[in-house]
Structures are given as C-alpha cells and as structure tokens.
C-alpha positions as CSV (number, residue, x, y, z in Angstrom):
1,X,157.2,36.5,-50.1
2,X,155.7,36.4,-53.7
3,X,158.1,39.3,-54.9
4,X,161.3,37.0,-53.5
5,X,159.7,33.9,-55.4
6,X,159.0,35.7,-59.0
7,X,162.6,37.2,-58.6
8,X,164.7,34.1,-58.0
9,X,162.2,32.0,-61.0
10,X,163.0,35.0,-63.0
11,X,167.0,34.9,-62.2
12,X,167.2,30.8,-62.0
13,X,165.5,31.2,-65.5
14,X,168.1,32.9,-67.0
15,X,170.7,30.8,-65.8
16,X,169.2,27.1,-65.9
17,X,166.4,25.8,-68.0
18,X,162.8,25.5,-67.3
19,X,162.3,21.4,-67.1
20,X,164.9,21.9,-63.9
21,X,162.8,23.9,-62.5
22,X,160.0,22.0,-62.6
23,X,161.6,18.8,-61.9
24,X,163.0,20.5,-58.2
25,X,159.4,22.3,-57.8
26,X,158.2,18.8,-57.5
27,X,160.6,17.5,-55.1
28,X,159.4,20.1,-53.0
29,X,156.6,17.4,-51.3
30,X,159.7,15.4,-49.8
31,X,160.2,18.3,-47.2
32,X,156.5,18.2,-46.3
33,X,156.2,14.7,-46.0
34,X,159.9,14.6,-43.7
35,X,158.1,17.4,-41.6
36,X,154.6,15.2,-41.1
37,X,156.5,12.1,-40.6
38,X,159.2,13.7,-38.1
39,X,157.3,16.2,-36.1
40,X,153.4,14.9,-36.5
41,X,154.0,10.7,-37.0
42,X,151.7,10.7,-40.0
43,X,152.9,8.3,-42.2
44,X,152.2,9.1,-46.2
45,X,150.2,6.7,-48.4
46,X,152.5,3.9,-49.7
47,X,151.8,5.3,-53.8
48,X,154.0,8.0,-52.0
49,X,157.5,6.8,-51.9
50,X,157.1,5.0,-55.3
51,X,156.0,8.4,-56.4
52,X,158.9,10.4,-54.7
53,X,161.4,7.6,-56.5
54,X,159.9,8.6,-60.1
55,X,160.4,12.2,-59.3
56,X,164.0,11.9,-58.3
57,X,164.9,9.8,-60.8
58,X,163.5,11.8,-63.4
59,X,165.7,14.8,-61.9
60,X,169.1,12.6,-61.9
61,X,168.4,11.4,-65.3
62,X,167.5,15.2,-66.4
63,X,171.1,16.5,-65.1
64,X,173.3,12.9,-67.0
65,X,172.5,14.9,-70.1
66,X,174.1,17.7,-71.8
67,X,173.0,20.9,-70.8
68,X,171.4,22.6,-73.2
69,X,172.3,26.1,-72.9
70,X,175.9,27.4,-74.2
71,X,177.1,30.3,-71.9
72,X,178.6,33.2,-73.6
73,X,179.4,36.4,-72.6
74,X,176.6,38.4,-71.7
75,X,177.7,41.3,-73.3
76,X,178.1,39.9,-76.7
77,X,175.0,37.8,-76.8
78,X,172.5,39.6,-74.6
79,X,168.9,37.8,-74.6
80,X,170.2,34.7,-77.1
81,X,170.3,31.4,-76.1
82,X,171.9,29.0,-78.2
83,X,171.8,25.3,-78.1
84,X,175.6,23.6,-77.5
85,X,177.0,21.1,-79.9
86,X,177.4,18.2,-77.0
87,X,173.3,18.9,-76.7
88,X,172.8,18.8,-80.8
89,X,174.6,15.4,-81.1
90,X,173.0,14.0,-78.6
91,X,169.7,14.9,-79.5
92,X,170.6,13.7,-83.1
93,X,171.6,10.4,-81.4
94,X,168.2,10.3,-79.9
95,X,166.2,10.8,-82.7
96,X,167.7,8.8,-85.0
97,X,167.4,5.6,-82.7
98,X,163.9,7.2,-82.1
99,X,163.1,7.0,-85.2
100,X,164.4,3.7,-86.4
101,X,162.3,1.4,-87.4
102,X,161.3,-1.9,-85.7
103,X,162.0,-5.1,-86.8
104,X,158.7,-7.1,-86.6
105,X,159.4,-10.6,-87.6
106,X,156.5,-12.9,-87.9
C-alpha cells in the first residue's frame, strides 16, 4: 500500500504542484467524518464543518488562479519547470497591491 502511495505522490508531483496536493490531502477527513456520521451516527464537533468550509474554500480559491506550471514537451525540457506568463502577471499584480502602501489619515 505504501509503494502505490509514494508512486502516485511522485507521478501527481510531476504533473500538478505541491500546495494541490496538500490542499486535497486535507480534504481527506470529509470521507471519514461521512463514514462516522453514515454508518456509526457520531456526529463531529461543530469547529468541524466550519473547519471543512476553510479547507474547501482554500482548494476552490487555489484552482481560480493561474496554474503555475507551463507544459512543454517532455522531450525538450526534461526536469525544467518554468513559471507561465498568465502566473508571472498575476503574481506581479499581487505584489504590487501587496505592497502598496496604506493611506493612514489622522
């Protein structure tokens, strides 16, 4: 079972980016939790769903944004990963409003 989990981290690794990963690792606790609820009736904490909602969100706000990861043929560009230009100008949109500064008006 551990060889059939390092393999497909190693090959979604390759295709997608790590933050993804993590993101759906966490989700993982939804399926527990529908199992307890469904076949045992234990009801999870109330922090739970609020929780759960964070998670998720998290996840559908990761995927709005611009990949970061240009395909190219494998051939060509075997190991390299570049960034893609939608992903540059967005981050240069972000941290140019990030760093903006504040209007403090007293």
């Amino acid at each position: 079972a551990s060889y059939f989990q390092y393999v497909g981290v190693a090959r979604f690794l390759s295709l997608s980016e790590s933050a993804l990963l993590k993101l759906s690792l966490l989700t993982g606790d939804l399926w527990a939790v529908l199992f307890s609820v469904v076949a045992e009736h234990i009801v999870p904490p109330p922090l739970f769903w609020p929780a759960l909602a964070l998670i998720i969100s998290g996840v559908f706000i990761y995927e709005i944004a611009p990949s970061p990861i240009i395909s190219h043929d494998e051939s060509k560009n075997e190991g390299v990963v570049e960034l893609s230009e939608d992903y540059n100008s967005w981050m240069d949109n972000y941290v140019s409003w990030a760093n903006e500064p504040e209007m403090v008006t007293a």
